[in-house]
C-alpha positions in Angstrom: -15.4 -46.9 42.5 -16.5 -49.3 39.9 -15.3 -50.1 36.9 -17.9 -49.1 34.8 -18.4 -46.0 36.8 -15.0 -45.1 35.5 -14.9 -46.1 31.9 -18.0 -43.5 31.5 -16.7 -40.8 33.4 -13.1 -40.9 31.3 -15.4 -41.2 28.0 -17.3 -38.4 29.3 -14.1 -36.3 30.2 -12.4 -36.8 26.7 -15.0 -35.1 24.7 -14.7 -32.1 26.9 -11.1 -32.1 26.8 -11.6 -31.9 23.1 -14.2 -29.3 23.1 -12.3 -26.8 25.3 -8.8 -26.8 23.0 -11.1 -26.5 20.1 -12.7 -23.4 21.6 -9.7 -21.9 22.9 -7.0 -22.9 20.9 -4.0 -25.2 21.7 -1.4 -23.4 22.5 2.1 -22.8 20.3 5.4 -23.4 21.5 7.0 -19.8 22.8 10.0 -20.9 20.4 8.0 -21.9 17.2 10.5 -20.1 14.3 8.3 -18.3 12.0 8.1 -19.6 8.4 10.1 -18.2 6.0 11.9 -19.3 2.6 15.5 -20.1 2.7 15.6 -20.6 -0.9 18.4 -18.2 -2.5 17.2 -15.7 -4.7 20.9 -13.8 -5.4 24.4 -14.1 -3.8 27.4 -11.2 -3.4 30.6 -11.7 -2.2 31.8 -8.3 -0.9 35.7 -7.3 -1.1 36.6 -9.1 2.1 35.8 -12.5 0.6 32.3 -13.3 2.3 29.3 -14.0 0.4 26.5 -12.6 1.0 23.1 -14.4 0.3 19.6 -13.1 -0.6 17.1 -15.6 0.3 13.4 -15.0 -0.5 12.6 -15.1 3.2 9.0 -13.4 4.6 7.3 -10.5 5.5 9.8 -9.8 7.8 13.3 -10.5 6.2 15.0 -11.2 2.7 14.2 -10.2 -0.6 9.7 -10.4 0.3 10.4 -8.2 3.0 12.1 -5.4 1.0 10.6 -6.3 -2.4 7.4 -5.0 -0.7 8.1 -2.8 1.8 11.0 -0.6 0.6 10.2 -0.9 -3.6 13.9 -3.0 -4.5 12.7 -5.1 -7.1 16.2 -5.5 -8.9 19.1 -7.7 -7.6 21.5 -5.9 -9.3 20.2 -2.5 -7.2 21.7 -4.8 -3.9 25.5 -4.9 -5.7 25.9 -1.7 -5.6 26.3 -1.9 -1.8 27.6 -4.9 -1.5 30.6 -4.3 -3.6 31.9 -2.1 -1.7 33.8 -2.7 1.9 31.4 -2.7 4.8 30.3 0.2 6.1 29.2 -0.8 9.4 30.0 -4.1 11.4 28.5 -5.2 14.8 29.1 -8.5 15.7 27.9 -10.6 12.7 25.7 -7.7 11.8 26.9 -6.0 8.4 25.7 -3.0 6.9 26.6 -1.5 3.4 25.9 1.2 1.7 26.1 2.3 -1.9 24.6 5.4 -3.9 22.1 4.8 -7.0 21.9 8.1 -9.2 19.8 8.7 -12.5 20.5 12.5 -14.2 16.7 12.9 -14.6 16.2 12.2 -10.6 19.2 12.6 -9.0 20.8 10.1 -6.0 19.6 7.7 -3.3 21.9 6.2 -1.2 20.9 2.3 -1.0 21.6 0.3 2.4 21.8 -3.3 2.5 21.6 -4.5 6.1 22.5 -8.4 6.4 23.6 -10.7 8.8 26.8 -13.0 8.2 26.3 -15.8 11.1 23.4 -19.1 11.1 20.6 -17.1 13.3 19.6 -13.6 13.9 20.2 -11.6 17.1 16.9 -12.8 18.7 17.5 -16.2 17.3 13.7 -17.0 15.7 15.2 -17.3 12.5 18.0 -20.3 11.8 19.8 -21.2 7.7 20.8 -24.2 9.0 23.9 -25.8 9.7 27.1 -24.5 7.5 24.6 -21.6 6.4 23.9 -17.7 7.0 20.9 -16.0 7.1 22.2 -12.7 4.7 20.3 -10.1 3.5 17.9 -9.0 6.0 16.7 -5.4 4.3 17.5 -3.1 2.1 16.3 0.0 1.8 16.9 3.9 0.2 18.3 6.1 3.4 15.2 8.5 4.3 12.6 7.1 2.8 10.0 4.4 3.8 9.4 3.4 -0.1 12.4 3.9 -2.9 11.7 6.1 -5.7 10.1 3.9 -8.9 13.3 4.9 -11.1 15.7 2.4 -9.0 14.2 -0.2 -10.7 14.3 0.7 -14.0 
């Protein structure tokens, strides 16, 4: 084959090799972490000494996730929980557990999940060296959404 028969059949081939991952995408890494915001919005440190962060995280973790999903919008609703001992401990996985009351409408017990190692369990999230991830969720035991009157 010639030389020039080459050069035009390798200019030929790049613009189709560009076309096609334009029209169907280049594919992500299988590992690509999702994005999320490591930023610190509140730290506890619960009876046995470990501190326990909030970070601002996503959609699916941190104080986004619940903000939004489960209606905390207080840090100080998340000490309640958290100064007490730990209800529940698998692993590096924490859970507490604390009861909110107002005498107009009554009690909620408040669950603050978190978890005290540098990754989660299916390790797509990371703090970073020296780090934990923390507060994963919180939530009002029951209920999808807590009552309005937690916040207040």
């Amino acid at each position: 084959m010639r030389r020039s028969s080459l050069k035009k059949i390798t200019a030929l081939m790049s613009p189709v090799a560009a076309a096609t991952i334009l029209l169907t995408g280049a594919a992500a890494p299988t590992s690509a972490a999702p994005r999320w915001n490591k930023k610190e919005r509140r730290g506890a440190v619960d009876p046995d000494g470990r501190q326990i962060l909030t970070r601002i995280g996503n959609a699916e973790l941190g104080w986004n996730h619940f903000a939004g999903r489960h209606n905390i919008r207080k840090c100080d609703l998340l000490n309640i929980p958290l100064g007490g001992k730990v209800d529940k401990k698998s692993g590096a996985n924490l859970e507490y557990r604390g009861v909110a009351s107002n005498r107009q409408y009554g009690r909620v017990t408040i669950v603050v999940k978190a978890r005290y190692a540098r990754k989660t369990d299916d390790g797509r999230y990371d703090a970073g060296k020296g780090n934990k991830i923390g507060v994963i969720t919180a939530y009002c035991k029951g209920m999808q959404k807590c009552p309005n009157w937690v916040n207040q």
